[in-house]
TIMIVO-943581 format. One record per residue (C-alpha): residue in three letters; z negated, x, y. Coordinates in steps of 0.2 Angstrom, whole numbers, plus 5000, padded with zeros to 4 digits. Example, Ala and Ser with C-alpha at 12.3 -4.5 7.8 and 13.67 -1.06 7.14 Angstrom:
! residues 2
{code ALA, w 4961, u 5062, v 4978}
{code SER, w 4964, u 5068, v 4995}
END
This chain:
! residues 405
{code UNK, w 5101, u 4861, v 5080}
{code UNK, w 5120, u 4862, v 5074}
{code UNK, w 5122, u 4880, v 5079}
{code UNK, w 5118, u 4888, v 5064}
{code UNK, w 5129, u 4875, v 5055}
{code UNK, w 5146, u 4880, v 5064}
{code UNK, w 5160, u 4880, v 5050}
{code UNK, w 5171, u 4892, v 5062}
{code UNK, w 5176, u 4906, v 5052}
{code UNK, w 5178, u 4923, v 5054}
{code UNK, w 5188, u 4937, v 5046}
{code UNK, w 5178, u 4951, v 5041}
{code UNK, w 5187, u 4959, v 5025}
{code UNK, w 5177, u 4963, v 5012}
{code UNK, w 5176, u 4987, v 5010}
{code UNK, w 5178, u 4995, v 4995}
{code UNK, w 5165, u 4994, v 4983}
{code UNK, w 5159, u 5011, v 4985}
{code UNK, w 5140, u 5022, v 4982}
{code UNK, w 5138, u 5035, v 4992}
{code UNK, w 5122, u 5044, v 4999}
{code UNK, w 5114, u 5039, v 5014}
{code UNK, w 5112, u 5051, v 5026}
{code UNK, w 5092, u 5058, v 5030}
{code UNK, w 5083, u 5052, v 5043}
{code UNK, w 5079, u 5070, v 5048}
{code UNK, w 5090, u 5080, v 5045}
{code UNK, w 5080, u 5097, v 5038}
{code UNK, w 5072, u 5084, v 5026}
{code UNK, w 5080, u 5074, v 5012}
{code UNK, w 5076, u 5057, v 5012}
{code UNK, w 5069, u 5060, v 4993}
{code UNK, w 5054, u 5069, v 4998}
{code UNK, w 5050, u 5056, v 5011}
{code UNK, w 5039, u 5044, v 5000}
{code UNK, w 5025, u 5061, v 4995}
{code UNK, w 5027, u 5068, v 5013}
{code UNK, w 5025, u 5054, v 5025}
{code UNK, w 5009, u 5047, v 5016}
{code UNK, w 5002, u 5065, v 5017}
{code UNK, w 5004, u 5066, v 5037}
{code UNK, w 4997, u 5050, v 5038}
{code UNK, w 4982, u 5055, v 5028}
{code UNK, w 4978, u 5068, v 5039}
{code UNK, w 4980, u 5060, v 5056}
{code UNK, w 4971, u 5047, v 5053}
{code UNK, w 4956, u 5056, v 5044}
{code UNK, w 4954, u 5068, v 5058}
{code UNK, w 4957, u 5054, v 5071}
{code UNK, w 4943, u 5046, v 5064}
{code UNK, w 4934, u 5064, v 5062}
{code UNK, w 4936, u 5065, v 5081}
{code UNK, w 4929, u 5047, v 5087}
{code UNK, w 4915, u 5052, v 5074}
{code UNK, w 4910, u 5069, v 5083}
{code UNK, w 4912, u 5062, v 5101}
{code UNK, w 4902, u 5048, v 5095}
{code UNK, w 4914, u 5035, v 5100}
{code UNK, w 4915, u 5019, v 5094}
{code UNK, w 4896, u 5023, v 5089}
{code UNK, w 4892, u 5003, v 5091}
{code UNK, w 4904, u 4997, v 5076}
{code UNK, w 4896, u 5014, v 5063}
{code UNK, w 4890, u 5004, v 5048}
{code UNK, w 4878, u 5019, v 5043}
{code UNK, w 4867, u 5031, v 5052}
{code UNK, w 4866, u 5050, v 5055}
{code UNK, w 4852, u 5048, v 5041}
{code UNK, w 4859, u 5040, v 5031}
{code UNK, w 4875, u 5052, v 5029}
{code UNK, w 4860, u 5067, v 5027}
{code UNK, w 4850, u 5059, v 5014}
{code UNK, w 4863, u 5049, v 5002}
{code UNK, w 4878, u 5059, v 5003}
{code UNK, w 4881, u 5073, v 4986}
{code UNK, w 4896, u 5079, v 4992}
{code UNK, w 4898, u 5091, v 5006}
{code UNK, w 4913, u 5090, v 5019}
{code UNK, w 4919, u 5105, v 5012}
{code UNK, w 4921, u 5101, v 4996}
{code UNK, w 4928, u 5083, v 5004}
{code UNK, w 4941, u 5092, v 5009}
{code UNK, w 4944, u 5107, v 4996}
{code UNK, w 4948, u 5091, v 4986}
{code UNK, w 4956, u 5080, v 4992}
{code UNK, w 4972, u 5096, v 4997}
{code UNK, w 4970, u 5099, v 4979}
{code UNK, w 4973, u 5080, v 4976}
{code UNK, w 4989, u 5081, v 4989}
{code UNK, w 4993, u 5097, v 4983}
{code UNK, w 4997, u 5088, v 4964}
{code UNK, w 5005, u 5074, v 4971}
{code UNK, w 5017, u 5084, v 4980}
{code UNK, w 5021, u 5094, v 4965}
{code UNK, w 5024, u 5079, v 4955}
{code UNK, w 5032, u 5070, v 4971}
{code UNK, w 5045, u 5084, v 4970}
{code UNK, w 5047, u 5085, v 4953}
{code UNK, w 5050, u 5064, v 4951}
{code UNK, w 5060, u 5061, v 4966}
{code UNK, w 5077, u 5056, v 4966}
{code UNK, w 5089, u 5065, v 4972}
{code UNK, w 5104, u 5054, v 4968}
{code UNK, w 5099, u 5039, v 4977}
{code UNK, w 5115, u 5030, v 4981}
{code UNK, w 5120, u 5016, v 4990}
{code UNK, w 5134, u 5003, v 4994}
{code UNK, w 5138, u 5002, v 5013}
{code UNK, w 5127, u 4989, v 5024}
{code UNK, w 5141, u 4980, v 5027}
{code UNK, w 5148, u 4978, v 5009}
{code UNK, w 5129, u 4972, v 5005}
{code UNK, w 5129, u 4961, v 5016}
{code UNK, w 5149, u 4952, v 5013}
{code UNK, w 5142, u 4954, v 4995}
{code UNK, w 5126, u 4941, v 4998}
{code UNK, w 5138, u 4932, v 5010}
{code UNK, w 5149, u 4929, v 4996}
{code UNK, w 5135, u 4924, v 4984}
{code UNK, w 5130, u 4911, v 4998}
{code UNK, w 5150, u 4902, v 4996}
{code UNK, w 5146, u 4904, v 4979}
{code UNK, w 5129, u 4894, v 4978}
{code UNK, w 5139, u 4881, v 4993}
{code UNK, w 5151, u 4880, v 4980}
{code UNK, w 5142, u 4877, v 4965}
{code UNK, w 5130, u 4864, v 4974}
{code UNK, w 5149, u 4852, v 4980}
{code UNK, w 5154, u 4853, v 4959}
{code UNK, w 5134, u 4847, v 4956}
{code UNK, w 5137, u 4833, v 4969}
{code UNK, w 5152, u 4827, v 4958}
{code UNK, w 5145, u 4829, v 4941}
{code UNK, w 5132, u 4817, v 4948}
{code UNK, w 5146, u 4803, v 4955}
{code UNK, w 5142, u 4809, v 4974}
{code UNK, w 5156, u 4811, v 4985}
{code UNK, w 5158, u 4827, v 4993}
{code UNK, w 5163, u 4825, v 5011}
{code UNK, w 5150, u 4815, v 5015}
{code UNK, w 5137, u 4824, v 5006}
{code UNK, w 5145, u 4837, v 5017}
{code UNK, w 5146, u 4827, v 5037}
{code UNK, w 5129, u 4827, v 5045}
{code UNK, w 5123, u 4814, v 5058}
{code UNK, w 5133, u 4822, v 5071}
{code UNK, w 5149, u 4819, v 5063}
{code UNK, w 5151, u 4837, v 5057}
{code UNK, w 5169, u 4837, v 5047}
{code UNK, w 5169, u 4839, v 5030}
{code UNK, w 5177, u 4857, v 5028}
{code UNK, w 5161, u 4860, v 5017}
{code UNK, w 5170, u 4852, v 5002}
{code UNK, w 5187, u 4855, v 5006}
{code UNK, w 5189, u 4871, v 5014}
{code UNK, w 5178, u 4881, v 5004}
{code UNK, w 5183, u 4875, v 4989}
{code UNK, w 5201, u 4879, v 4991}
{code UNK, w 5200, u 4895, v 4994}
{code UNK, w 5184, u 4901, v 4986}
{code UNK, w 5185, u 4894, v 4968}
{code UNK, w 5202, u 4901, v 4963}
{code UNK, w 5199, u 4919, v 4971}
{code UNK, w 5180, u 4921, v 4969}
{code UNK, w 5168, u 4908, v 4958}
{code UNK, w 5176, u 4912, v 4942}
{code UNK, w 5175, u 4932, v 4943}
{code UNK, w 5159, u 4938, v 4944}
{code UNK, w 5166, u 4957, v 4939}
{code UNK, w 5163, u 4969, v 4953}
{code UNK, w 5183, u 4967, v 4957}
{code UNK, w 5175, u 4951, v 4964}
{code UNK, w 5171, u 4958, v 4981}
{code UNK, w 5189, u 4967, v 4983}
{code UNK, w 5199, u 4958, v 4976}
{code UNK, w 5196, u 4941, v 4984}
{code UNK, w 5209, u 4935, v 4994}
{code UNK, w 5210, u 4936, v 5014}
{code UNK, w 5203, u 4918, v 5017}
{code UNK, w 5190, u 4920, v 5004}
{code UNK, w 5184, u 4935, v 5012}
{code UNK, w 5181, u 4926, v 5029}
{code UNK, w 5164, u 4918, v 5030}
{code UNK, w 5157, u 4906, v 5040}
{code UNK, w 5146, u 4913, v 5055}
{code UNK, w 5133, u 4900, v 5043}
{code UNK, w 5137, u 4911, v 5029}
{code UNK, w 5138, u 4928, v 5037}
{code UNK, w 5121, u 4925, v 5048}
{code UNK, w 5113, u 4920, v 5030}
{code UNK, w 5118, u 4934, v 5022}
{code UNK, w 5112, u 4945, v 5038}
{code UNK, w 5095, u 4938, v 5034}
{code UNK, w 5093, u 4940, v 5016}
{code UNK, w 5100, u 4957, v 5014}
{code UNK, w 5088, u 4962, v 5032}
{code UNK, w 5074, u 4952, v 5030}
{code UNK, w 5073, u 4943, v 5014}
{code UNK, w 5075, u 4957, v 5001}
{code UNK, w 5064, u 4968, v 5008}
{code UNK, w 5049, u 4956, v 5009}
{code UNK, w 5051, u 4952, v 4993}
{code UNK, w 5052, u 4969, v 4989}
{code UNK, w 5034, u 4972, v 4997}
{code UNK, w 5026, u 4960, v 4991}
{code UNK, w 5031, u 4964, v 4974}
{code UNK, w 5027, u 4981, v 4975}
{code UNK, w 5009, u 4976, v 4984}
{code UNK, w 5006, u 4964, v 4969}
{code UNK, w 5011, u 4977, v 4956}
{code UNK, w 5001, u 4990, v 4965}
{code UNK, w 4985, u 4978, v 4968}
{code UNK, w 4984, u 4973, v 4951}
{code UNK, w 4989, u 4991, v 4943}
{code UNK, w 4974, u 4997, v 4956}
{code UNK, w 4961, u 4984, v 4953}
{code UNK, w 4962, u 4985, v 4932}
{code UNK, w 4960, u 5004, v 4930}
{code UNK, w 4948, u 5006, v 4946}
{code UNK, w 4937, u 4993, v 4936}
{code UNK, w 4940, u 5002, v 4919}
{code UNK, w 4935, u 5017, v 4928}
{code UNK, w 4919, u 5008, v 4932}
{code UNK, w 4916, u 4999, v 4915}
{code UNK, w 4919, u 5011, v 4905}
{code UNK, w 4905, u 5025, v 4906}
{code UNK, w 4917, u 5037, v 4898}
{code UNK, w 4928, u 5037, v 4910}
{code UNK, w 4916, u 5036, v 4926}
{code UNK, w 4905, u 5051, v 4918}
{code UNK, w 4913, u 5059, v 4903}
{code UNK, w 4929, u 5066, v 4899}
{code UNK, w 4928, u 5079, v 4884}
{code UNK, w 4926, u 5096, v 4883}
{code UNK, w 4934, u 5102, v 4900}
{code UNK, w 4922, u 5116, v 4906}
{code UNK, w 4923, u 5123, v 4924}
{code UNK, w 4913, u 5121, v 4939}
{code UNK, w 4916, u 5106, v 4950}
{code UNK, w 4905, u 5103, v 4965}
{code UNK, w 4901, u 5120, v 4975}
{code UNK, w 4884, u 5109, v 4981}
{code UNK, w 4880, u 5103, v 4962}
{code UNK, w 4883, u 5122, v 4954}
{code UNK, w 4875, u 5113, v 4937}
{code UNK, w 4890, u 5099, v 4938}
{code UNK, w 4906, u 5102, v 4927}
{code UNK, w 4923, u 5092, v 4925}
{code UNK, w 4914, u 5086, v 4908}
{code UNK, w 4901, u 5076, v 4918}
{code UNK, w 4911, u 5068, v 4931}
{code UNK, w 4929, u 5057, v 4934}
{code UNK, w 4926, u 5042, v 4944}
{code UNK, w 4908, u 5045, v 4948}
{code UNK, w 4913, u 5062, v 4960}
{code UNK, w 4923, u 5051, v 4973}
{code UNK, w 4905, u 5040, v 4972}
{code UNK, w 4894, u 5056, v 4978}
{code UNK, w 4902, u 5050, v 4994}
{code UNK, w 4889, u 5034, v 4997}
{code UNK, w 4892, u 5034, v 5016}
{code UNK, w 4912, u 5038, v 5018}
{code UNK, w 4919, u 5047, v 5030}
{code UNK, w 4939, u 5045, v 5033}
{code UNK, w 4949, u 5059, v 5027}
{code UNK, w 4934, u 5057, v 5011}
{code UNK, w 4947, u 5043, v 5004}
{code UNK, w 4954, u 5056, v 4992}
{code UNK, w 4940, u 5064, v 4985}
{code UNK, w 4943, u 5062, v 4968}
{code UNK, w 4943, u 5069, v 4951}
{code UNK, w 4961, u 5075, v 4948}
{code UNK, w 4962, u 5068, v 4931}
{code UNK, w 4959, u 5053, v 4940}
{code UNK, w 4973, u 5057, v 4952}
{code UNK, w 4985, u 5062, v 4942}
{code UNK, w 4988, u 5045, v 4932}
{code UNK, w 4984, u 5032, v 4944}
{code UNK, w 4990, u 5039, v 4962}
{code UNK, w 5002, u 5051, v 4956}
{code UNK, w 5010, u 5041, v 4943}
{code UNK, w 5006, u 5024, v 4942}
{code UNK, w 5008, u 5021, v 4962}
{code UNK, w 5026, u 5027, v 4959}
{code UNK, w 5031, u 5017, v 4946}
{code UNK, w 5026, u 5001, v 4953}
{code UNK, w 5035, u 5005, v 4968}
{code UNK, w 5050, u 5010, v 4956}
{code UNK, w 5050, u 4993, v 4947}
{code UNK, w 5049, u 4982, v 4963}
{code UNK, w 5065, u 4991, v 4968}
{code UNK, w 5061, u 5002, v 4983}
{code UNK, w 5070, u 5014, v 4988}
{code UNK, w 5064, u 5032, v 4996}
{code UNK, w 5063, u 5025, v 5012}
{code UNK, w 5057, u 5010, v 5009}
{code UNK, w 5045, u 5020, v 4996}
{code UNK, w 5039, u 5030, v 5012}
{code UNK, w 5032, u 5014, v 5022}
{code UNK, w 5025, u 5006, v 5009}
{code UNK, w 5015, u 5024, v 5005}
{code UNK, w 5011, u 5025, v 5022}
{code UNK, w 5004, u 5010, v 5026}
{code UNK, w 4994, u 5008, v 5010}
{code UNK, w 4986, u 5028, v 5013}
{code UNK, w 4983, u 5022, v 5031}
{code UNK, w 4973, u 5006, v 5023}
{code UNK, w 4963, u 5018, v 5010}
{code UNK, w 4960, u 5032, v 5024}
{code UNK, w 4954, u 5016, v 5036}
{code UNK, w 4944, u 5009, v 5024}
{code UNK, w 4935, u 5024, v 5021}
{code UNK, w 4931, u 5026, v 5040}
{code UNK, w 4914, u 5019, v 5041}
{code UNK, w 4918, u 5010, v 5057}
{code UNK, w 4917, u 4990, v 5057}
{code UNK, w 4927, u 4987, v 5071}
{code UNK, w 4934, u 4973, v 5078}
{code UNK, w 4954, u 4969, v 5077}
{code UNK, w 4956, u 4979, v 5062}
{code UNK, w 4974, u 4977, v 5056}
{code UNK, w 4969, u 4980, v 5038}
{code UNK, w 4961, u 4964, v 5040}
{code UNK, w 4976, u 4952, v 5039}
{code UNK, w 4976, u 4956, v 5018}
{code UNK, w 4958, u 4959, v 5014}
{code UNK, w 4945, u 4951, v 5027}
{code UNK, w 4932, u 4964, v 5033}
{code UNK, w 4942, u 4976, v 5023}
{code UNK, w 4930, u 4994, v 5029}
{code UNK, w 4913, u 4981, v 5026}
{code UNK, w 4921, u 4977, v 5008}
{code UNK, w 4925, u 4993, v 5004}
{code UNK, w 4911, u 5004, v 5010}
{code UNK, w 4899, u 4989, v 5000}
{code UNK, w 4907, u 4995, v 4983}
{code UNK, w 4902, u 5016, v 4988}
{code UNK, w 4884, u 5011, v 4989}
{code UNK, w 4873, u 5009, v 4973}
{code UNK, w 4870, u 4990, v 4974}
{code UNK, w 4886, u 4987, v 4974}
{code UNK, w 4898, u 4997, v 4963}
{code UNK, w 4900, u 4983, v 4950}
{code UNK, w 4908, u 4971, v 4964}
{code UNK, w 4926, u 4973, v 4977}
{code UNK, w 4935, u 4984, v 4963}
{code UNK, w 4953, u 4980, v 4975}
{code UNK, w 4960, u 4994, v 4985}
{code UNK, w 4972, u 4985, v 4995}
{code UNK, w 4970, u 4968, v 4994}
{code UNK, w 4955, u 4957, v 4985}
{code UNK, w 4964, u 4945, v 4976}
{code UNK, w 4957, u 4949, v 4960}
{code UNK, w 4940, u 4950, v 4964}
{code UNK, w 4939, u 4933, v 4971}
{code UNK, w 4948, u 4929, v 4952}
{code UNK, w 4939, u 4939, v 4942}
{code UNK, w 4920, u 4935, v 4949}
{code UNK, w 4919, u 4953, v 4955}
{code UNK, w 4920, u 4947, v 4975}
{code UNK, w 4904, u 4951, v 4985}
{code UNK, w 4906, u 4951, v 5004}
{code UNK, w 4899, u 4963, v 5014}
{code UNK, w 4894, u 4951, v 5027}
{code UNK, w 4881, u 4940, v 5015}
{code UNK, w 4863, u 4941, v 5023}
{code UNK, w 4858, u 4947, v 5003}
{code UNK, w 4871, u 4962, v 5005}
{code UNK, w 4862, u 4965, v 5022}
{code UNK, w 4847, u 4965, v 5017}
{code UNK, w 4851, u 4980, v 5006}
{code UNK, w 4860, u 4988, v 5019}
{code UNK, w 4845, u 4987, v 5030}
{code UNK, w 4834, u 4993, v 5015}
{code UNK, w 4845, u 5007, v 5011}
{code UNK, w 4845, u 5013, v 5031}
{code UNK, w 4827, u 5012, v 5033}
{code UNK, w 4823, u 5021, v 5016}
{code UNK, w 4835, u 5036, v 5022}
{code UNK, w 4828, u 5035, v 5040}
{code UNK, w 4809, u 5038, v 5030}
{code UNK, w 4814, u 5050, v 5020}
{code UNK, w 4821, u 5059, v 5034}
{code UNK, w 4807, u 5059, v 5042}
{code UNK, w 4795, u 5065, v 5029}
{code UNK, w 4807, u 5078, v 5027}
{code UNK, w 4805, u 5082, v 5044}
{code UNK, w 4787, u 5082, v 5045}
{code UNK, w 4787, u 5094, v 5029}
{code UNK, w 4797, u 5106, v 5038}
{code UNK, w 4785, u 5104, v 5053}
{code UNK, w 4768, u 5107, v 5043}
{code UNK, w 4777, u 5123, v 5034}
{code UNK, w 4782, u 5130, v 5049}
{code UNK, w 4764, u 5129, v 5056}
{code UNK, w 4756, u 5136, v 5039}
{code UNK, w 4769, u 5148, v 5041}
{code UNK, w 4765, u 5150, v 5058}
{code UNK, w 4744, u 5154, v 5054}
{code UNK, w 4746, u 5163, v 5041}
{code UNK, w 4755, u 5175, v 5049}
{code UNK, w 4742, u 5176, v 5061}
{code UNK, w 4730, u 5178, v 5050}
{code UNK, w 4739, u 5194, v 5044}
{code UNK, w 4739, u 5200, v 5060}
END
């Protein structure tokens, strides 16, 4: 168990403090269009993966919704699904293009990771001077059970305090001295750890919590506030090839509810002044201010599109990844398109704030089912009857051309 604890040290001298740009992944692409491209790709090959299953009629035993269902409740044709949703991409490209940051520079991996090292002695060595503030002695506060020596107290102390702990100017990390600038395989191995592993899980999980809440609150505003779900001003223009008498001063949020059974690559159907600010802007800026860089910017966008596309898929299947941060994450969501329930599961990503905010209603409750069956057997009716119409016509048709005759 003493592994991790060997004092040996080793000499790995610190590089020049220097930024540079990274070089791209690929290399007919800068990195800085990475975080709107990826997450447009993604879009796509997910919606028309589902788009397949759907047409071969796989996976036909996890639908949440029928044939019927799709016929009788759905306003919005696939073809205006997907007229808007390029023109949603379409804008956040633009915007992607026009916000992204070409100068991204960065310090060498191995410079990060001696600078985190060095924070590490640092923190060593400011825990040894707390020991003797409070009348401990150092080595043994320093010697384990197994009779590890004390070169905790004495080793790092001498050669880390005069060089190191009482500069915290960038000079720091040059201009330390050759036995300050060996660590500990302890040190170094911590350092790997935080710089590989830690950081960028705090990272996402700050950006998710930004993003979440950011998601949640104006998703709910979009709801609450009737202006904003129905009305915007005295923008005139024709919206909905299908709904000729519906214009852009009728409809924001409601146009992504004409969809009341979604279909995959219908994730993105919305109203672009409801684009624009949340998914075009906002989305960025909290990925900005938890510190993510193009890269990193790229992942996160992939995996949260691949959650929104996913959870638009109207397929309840087992083993669903999305699953680990929102349980039944396609039931949840696909509950807030229907009538019934667009006051309840406001969260895109994960439902924390539903659960807080009373506004939690799962998917799986035998009163939510019992809708659900209603809402099924009511489209199945009316299909029906429309189907019986159709037949009756067609035989009136049918006589009174023979009659004519």
């Amino acid at each position: 168990m003493f592994e991790l604890l060997d004092f040996e040290r080793r000499t790995l001298p610190i590089p020049p403090a220097t930024l540079a740009p990274r070089p791209s992944i690929f290399p007919a692409l800068a990195d800085h269009h990475l975080p709107y491209i990826v997450p447009a790709l993604v879009y796509w090959i997910i919606g028309l993966t589902f788009h397949y299953i759907e047409k071969t009629d796989f996976l036909s035993a996890y639908k949440l919704h029928t044939p019927a269902e799709f016929l009788k409740k759905n306003r919005a044709t696939r073809r205006d699904v997907v007229k808007f949703a390029l023109i949603q991409q379409a804008g956040q490209i633009l915007l992607g293009y026009w916000m992204a940051d070409a100068s991204e520079v960065f310090h060498s991996d191995h410079y990060s990771v001696a600078a985190w090292a060095l924070t590490i002695r640092r923190i060593q060595v400011f825990l040894v001077h707390s020991i003797h503030y409070f009348g401990f002695a150092s080595v043994s506060a320093a010697q384990t059970s197994a009779g590890t020596e004390a070169v905790f107290a004495s080793s790092v102390i001498q050669e880390s305090v005069g060089a190191c702990l009482h500069n915290s100017s960038q000079a720091a990390y040059v201009g330390c001295t050759a036995a300050a600038a060996s660590f500990t395989r302890w040190e170094w191995a911590s350092a790997e750890l935080v710089y590989w592993i830690i950081v960028p899980v705090v990272q996402y999980v700050t950006a998710m919590a930004l993003a979440d809440s950011f998601q949640y609150f104006t998703h709910r505003a979009f709801h609450v506030n009737k202006w904003l779900y129905s009305k915007l001003g005295s923008i005139n223009g024709n919206l909905h090839a299908c709904r000729s008498d519906t214009t852009l001063t009728e409809h924001i949020h409601s146009m992504h509810h004409d969809v009341y059974v979604p279909f995959a690559y219908g994730a993105f159907y919305n109203h672009p002044l409801e684009t624009i600010p949340i998914d075009s802007i906002g989305f960025p800026i909290c990925l900005s201010l938890a510190g993510l860089n193009n890269r990193q910017a790229a992942l996160f966008g992939a995996i949260w599109t691949f959650k929104t596309v996913v959870d638009h898929c109207g397929y309840n299947f087992p083993y669903n990844p999305c699953n680990i941060i929102c349980p039944n994450s396609v039931l949840f969501h696909d509950l807030h398109h229907q009538t019934w329930g667009m006051k309840y599961n406001f969260s895109v990503y994960t439902s924390f704030w539903d659960w807080i905010m009373g506004t939690h209603w799962a998917g799986e409750d035998s009163k939510a089912q019992e809708k659900y069956t209603r809402g099924r057997n009511a489209a199945e009716g009316a299909l029906a009857k429309d189907k019986l119409i159709g037949e009756v016509s067609e035989k009136a048709t049918a006589v009174s051309t023979a009659t004519d005759l």
